[in-house]
C-alpha positions in Angstrom: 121.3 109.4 119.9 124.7 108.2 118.9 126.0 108.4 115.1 125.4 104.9 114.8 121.8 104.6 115.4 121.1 107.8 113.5 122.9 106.1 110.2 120.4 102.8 110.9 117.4 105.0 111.1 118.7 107.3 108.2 118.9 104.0 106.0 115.5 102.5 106.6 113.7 105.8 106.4 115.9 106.0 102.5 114.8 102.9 101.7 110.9 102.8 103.5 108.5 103.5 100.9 105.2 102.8 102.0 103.4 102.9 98.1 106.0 100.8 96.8 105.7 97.9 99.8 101.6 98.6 99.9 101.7 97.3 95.7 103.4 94.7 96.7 100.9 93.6 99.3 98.2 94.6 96.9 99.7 91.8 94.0 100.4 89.3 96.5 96.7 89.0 97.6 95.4 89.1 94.0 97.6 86.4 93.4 96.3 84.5 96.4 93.0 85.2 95.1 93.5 84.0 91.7 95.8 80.3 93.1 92.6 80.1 95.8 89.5 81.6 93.4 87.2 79.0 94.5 88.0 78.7 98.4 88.1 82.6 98.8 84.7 82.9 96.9 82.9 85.7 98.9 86.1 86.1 101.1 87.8 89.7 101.5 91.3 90.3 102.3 91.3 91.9 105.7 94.2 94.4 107.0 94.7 95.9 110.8 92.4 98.3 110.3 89.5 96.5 108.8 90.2 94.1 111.4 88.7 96.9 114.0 86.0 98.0 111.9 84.4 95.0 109.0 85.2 92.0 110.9 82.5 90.5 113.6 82.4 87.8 115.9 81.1 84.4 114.4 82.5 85.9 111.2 84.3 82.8 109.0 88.4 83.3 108.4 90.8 81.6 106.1 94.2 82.8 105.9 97.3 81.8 103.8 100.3 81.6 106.2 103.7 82.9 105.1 104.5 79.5 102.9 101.8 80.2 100.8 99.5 78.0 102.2 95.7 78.3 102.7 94.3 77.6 105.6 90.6 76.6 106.0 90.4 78.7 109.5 87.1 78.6 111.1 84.6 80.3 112.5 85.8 83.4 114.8 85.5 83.5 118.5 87.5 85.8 119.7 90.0 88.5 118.9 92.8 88.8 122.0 95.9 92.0 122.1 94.3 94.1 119.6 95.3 97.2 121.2 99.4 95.5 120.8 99.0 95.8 117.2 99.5 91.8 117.2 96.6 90.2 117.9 95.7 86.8 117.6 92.5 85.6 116.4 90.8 82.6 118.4 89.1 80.0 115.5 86.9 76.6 115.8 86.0 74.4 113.2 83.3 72.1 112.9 85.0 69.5 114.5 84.9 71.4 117.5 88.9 72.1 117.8 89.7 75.9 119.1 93.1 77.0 118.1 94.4 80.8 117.6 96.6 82.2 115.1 98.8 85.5 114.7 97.3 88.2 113.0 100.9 89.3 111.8 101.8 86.1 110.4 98.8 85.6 108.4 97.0 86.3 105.2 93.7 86.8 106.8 90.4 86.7 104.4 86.8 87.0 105.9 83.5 86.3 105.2 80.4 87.6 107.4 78.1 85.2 108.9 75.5 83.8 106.5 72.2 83.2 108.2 69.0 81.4 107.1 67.4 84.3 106.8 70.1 86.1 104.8 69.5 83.1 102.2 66.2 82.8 101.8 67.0 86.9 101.4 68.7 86.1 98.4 66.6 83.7 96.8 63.8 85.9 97.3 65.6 88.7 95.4 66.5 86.3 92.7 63.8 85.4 92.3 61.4 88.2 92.0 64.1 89.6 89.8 64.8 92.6 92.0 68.7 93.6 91.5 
């Protein structure tokens, strides 16, 4: 490796610090949360690796793009490249329009699919009173 490159890599790995860029993630998405309180009721902030484990097919996403803005998202159809580290997430809303977006480029929050059954779930447990 030439002088040159070694002095690039020498200067981001000075200046990479991974705590420092993950709080700054971490106060981003609790402002989002906060601006969006009522839209991202029930919604979680999902990162890569949650994206392998927590998040399912039929799933509901919103995501805040990289102006800040919330996006209603959809329900989820399809996750494409997620062994590239950028994968794109396929969406349709109730109007039946399929679009995808960019993992990377996104705020993505989640929600797991609410049945029938996992209603009448709750109002049974409210209810009788049970948590």
């Amino acid at each position: 490796m030439d002088k040159r490159k070694a002095d690039i890599l020498k200067i981001i790995n000075d200046n990479y610090d991974e705590e420092k860029i993950h709080n700054k993630l971490n106060k981003r998405i609790e402002k989002f949360e906060q601006k969006y309180s009522e839209e991202l009721n029930e919604y979680i902030y999902i990162d890569y690796s949650d994206l392998l484990s927590k998040v399912k097919i039929g799933g509901y996403i919103r995501y805040v793009n990289f102006n800040n803005e919330l996006r209603w998202g959809g329900i989820l159809l399809e996750i494409k490249d997620i062994d590239t580290r950028d994968a794109k997430l396929m969406l349709k809303n109730t109007t039946n329009n399929i679009w995808m977006i960019k993992f990377s480029k996104n705020y993505v929050f989640y929600k797991k699919h609410t049945t029938y059954n996992d209603k009448l779930r709750e109002l049974f447990i409210s209810y009788a009173g049970i948590k």
